[in-house]
C-alpha positions in Angstrom: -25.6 -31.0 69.4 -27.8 -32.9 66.9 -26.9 -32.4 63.2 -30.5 -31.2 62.8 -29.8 -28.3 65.1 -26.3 -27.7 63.8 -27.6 -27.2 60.0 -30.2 -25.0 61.6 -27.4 -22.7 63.2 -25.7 -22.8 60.1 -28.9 -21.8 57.6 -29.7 -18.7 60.3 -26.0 -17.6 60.1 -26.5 -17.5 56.4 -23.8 -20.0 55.6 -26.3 -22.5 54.0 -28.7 -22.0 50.7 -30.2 -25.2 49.7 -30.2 -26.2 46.3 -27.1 -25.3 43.6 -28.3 -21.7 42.6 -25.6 -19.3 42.4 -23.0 -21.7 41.8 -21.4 -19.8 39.2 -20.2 -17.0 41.7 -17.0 -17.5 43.8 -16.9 -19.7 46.7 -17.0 -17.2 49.6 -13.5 -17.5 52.0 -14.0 -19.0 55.2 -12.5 -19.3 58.1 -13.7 -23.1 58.0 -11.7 -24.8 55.2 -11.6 -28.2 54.7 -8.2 -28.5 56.0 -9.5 -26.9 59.1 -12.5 -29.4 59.9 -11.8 -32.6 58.4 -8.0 -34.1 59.7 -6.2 -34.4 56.5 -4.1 -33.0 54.1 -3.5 -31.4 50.6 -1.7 -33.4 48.0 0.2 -32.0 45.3 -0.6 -33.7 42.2 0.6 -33.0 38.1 -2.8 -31.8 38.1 -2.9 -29.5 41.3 -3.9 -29.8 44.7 -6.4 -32.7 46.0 -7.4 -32.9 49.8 -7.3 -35.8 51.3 -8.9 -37.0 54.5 -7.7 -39.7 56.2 -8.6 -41.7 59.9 -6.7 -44.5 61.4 -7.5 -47.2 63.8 -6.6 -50.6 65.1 -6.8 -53.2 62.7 -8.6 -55.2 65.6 -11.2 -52.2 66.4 -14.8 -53.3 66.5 -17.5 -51.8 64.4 -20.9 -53.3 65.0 -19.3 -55.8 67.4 -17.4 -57.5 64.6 -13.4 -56.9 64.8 -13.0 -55.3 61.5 -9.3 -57.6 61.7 -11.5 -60.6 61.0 -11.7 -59.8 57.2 -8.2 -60.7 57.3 -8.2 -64.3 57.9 -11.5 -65.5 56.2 -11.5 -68.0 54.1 -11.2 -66.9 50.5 -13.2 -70.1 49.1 -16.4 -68.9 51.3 -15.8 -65.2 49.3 -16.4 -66.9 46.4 -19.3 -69.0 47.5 -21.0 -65.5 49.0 -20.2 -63.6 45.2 -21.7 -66.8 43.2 -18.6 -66.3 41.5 -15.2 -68.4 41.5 -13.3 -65.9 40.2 -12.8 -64.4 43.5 -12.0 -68.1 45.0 -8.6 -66.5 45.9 -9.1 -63.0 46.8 -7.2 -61.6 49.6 -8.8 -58.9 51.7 -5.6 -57.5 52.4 -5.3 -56.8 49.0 -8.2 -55.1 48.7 -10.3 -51.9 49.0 -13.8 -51.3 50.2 -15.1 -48.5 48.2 -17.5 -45.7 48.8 -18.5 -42.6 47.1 -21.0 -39.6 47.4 -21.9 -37.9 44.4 -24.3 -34.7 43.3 -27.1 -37.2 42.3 -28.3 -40.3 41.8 -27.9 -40.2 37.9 -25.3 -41.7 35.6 -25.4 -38.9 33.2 -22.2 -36.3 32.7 -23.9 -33.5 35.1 -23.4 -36.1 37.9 -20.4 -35.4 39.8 -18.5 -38.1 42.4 -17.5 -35.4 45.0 -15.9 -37.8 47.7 -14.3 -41.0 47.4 -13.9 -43.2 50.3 -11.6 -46.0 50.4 -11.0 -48.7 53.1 -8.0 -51.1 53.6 -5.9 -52.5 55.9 -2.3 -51.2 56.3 0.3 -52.7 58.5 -1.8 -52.7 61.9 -4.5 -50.2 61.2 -7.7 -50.0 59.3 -7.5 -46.6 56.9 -10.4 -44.7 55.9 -8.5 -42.6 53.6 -11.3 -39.7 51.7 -10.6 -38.1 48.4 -12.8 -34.7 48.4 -13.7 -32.4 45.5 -13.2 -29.3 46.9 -14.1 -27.3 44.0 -15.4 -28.7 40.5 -12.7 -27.3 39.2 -10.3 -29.5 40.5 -11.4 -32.7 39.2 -8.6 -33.6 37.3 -6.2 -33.7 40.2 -9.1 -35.7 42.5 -9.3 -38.3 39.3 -5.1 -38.7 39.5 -4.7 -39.0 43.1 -7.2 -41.6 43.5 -6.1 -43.4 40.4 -2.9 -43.6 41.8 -4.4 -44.9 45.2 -6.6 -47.2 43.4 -3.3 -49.0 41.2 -2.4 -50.5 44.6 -5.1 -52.9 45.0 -6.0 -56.3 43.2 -9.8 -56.4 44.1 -12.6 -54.2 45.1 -15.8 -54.5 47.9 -18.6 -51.8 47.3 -21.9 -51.6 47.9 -24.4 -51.7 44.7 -20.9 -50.4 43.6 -21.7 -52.3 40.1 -24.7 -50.3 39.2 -23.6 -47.3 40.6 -20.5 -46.3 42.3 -18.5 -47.8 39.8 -20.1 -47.0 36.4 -20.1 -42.8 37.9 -16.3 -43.1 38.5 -15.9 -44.2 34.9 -17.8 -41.3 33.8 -16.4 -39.2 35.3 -12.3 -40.1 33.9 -13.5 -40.6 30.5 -15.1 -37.2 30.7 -11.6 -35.8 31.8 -10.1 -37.5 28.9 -8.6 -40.6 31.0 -9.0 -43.8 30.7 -10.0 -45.3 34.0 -7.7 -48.2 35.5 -10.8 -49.9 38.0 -9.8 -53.3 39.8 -13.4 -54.2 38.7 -12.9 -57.7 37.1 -12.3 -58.7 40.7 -15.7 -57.2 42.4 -17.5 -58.3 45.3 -20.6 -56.2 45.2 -21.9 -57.2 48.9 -25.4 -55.6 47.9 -26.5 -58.6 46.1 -25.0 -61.1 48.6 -26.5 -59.7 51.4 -30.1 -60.1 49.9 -29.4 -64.1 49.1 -28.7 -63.8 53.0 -31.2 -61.7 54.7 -34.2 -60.8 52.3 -35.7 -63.4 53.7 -35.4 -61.9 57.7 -35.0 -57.8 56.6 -38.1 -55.8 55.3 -35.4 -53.8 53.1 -31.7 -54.7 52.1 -30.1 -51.4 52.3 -27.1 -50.8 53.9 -28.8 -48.7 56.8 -31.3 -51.7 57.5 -28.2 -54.0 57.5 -26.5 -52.1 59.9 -29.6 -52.3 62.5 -30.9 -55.7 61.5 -27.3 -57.7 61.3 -24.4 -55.2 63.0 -27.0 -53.8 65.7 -25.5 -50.8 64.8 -27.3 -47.3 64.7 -25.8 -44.4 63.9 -26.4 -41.3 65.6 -26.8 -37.8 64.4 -26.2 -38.9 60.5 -27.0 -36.9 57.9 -30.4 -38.0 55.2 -28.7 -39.3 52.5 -31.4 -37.4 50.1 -29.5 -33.9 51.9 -25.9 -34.9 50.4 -25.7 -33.5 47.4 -27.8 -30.2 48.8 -25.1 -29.9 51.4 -22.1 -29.5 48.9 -23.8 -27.6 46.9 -23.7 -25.3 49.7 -20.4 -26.0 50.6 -19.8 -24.8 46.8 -21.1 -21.8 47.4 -20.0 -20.6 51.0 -17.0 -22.4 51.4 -17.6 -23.3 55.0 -16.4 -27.2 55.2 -18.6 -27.5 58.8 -21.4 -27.6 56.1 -20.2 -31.0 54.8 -18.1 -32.4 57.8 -20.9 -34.4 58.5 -20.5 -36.4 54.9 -17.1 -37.8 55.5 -18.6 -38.8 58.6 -21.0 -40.3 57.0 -19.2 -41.6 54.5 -16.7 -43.4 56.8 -19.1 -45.6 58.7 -20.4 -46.8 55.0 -17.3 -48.1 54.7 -16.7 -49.3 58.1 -20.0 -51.2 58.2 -19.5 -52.6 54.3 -16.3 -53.9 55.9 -17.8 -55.2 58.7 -21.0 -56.8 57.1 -18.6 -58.8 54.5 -17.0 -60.4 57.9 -21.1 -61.1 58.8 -21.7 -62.3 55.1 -18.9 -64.7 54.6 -19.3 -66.6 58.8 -22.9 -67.7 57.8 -21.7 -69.2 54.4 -18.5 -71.0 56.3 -20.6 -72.4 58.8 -23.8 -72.5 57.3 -25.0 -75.1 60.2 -23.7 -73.2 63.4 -24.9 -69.9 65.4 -23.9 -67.1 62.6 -26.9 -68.2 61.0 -29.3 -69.6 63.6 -32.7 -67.2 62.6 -34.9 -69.5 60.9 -35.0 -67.2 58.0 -31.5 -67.0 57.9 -31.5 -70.8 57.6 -34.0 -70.9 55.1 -31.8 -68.4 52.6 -28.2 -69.8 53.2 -30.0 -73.3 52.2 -30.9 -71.3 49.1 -27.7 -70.5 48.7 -26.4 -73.8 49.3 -28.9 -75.6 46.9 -28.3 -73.2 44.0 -24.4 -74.4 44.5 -25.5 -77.9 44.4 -24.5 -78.5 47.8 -27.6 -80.5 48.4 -26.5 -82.0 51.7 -25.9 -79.2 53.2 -29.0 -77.9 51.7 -30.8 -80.5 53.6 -30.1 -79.8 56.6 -30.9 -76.3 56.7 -34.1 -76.7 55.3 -34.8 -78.9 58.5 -32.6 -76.5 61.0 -35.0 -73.8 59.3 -38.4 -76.4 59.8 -37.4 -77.2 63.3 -36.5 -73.2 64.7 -40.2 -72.6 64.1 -39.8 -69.4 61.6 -43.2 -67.2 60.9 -45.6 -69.2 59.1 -44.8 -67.6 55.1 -40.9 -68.6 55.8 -42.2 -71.9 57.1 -43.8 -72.9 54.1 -41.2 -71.9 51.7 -39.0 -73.9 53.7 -41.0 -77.0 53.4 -41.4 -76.2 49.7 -38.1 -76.5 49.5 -37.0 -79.4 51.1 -39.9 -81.9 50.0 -38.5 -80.4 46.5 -35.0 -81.3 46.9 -36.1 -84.6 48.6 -37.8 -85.5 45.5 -35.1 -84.5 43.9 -32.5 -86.4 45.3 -35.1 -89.6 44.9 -35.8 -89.8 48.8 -39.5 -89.9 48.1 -40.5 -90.8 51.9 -38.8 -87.7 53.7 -40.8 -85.7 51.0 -43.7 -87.5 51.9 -43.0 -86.7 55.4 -42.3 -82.9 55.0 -46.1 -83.0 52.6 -48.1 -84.8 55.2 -47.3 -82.3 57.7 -48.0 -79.4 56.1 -51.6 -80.5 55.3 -51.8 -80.8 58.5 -51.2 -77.3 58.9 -54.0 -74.5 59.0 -53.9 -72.4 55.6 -55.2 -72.2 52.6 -52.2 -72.9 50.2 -52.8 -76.4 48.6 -49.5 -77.3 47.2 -48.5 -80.4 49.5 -52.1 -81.9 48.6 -51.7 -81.2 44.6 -47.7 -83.1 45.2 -49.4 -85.9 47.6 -51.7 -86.8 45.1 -49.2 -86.5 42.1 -47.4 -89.3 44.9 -50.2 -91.7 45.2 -50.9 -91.2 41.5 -48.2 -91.5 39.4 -45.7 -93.8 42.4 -47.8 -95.9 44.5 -50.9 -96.1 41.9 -53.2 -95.5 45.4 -56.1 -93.9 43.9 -58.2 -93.9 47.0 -55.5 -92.0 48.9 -54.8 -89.3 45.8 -58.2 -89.0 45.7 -59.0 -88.2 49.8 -55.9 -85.9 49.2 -57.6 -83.9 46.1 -60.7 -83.7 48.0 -59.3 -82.2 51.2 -57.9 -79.5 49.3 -61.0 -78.6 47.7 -62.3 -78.5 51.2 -59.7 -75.9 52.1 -60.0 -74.1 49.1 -63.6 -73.6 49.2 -63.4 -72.9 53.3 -60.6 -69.6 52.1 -63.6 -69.2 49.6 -66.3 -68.9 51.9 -64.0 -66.8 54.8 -63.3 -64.5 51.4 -67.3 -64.0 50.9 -67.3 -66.0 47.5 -69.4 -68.3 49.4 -68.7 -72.2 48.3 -69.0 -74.5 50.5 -67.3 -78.2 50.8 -69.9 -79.8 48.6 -67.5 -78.0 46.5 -65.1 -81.4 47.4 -67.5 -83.8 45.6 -69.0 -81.9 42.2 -72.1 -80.5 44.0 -72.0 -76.8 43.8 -70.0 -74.6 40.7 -66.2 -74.7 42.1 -65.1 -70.6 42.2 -63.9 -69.0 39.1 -60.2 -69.8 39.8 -57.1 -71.8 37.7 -56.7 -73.9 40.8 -60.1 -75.3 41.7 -60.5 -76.3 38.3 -57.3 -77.7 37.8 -57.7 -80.1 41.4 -61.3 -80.5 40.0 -60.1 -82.1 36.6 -57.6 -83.7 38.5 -60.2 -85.3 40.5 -62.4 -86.5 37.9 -59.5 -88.2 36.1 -58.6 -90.3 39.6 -62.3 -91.2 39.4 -61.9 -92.6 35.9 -58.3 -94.4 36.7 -60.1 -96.2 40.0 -63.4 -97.6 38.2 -60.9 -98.7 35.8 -58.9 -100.6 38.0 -62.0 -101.7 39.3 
């Protein structure tokens, strides 16, 4: 049965009432407690009871296709590389826990509540989703101890925008209860941010869903909108019937599974940043991003030209040869740069930046005015072609002073530039 249909049953039967109205009236007895829908159990804290849901698999189970095991043995240098940060140069995944949480809202203010907190590690041979559920608003304190206590095991933390979001909440939420929250967050891998130095690039949106479909292949099936979370407890509030918000842990699990799985992703293409885990031309073209902004300009190289030679779509294409004529210049191997510029004005478009860096070239390096100047005047050619295709109407007399040059920064600016290789030739002359 689809979840849609299953909420509908549920709304005829009178068990659901969207919204939080009516709140402050006693949670109706059911035959459907938690304990009854979700497999788990209720712990017994200082504080009172807590339920706790919990699911068990293989360590080597697959989610996505990736063995979630391989987490395990990556290489903790590359976890560093992938958080831009060296703090975590020896983090141990077995150490750590992958965090997830649902919560009444998307606020950080006190009426926000965290209602369920996932957490996934490895123990002994198996992968644990273990779930720490609010069951009632009332029994906050006892969630907050049970999952501090939880939470004291581990050295590190992996979330998911956990360090605008899930993690700040959590903190709210203890010091509202008068505690003084004990988060591993000095050691933080926030895979939201390092999945977008990946796969903006390839991935109309970074969100965890698109990254599940665009990276893991992964679709879930029957999963409940996240905008109907916080509606659905609400109702679970008020009726007490824990089929209402079965489908959340559900929910909430694969978040975890896939963040798990999606950090295995993550940290192959930076450890191999030449080989298949990153063979999509986009792909290429951010890891040697990545690899540049570490100053590993080797590397860098030679994804830039994996990137140019995969034949990516024409905007990654150019950004790519931005890049690498850049980096060539930078390194001082002006002929490879000259190389990567000479083909793209070669290339149909309208952009002129490889003619404005060829004639900086044949300026400023091999003083060969004629050539700077052919250069400058091609690309007031294709400047006033995009002109004319854009109805502005100039023409490539445009190229030589006869006709007004559009009303743009860069006409003038190669226009000026052109005049001034004029001056420097009769000069010479």
């Amino acid at each position: 049965m689809q979840l849609k249909d299953k909420l509908g049953e549920l709304v005829q039967a009178g068990l659901i009432k969207v919204g939080p109205a009516d709140l402050r009236e006693a949670p109706r007895r059911s035959a459907h407690g938690i304990d009854s829908v979700v497999p788990g159990r209720v712990l017994t804290t200082a504080h009172g009871p807590v339920f706790v849901g919990e699911d068990r698999r293989p360590a080597d189970a697959a989610h996505g296709g990736v063995p979630l095991a391989e987490a395990l043995s990556l290489d903790r240098r590359h976890l560093a590389t992938l958080a831009l940060d060296d703090g975590l140069g020896d983090l141990d995944l077995s150490r750590a826990v992958f965090i997830d949480t649902e919560t009444t809202g998307l606020g950080l203010g006190t009426g926000t509540y965290v209602f369920l907190v996932g957490l996934g590690f490895f123990e002994g041979g198996d992968y644990v989703t273990r779930q720490y559920f609010l069951r009632d608003l009332d029994e906050e304190p006892a969630f907050l101890t049970a999952l501090q206590a939880d939470l004291d095991r581990f050295e590190a933390i992996v979330t998911f925008n956990g360090k605008a979001f899930d993690l700040p909440l959590l903190e709210n939420r203890f010091v509202l209860s008068r505690r003084r929250p004990r988060l591993p967050d000095d050691r933080h891998l926030d895979l939201r941010h390092a999945a977008a130095r990946l796969w903006r690039e390839r991935l109309t949106s970074c969100s965890l869903s698109s990254l599940e479909s665009g990276i893991l292949g992964f679709a879930r099936e029957g999963d409940v909108p996240g905008e109907l979370i916080p509606l659905l407890y609400f109702d679970y509030l008020h009726s007490g019937d824990a089929r209402i918000i079965e489908p959340v842990f559900t929910h909430n699990r694969a978040d975890i599974l896939s963040l798990t799985a999606l950090t295995v992703k993550a940290v192959a293409v930076v450890a191999d940043p030449l080989g298949d885990a990153a063979s999509d031309p986009a792909d290429r073209f951010s890891v040697a991003r990545l690899l540049e902004r570490l100053n590993r300009l080797e590397d860098s190289l030679a994804c830039y030209e994996l990137a140019l030679a995969a034949g990516p779509a024409p905007t990654t294409r150019e950004k790519a040869a931005r890049h690498l004529a850049r980096l060539y210049k930078r390194v001082g191997r002006f002929e490879q740069a000259v190389g990567v510029w000479r083909r793209l004005v070669q290339e149909p478009g309208w952009t002129v930046h490889a003619h404005v860096e060829l004639a900086k070239y044949y300026e400023h390096r091999t003083r060969d005015y004629d050539q700077a100047i052919a250069v400058v005047q091609a690309a007031l050619d294709r400047l006033a072609t995009g002109a004319a295709l854009a109805g502005i109407g100039a023409h490539s007399p445009l190229a030589h002073g006869l006709v007004d040059p559009p009303d743009d920064s860069e006409s003038r600016e190669l226009l000026h530039r052109l005049t001034r290789l004029r001056a420097k030739k009769a000069r010479r002359a």
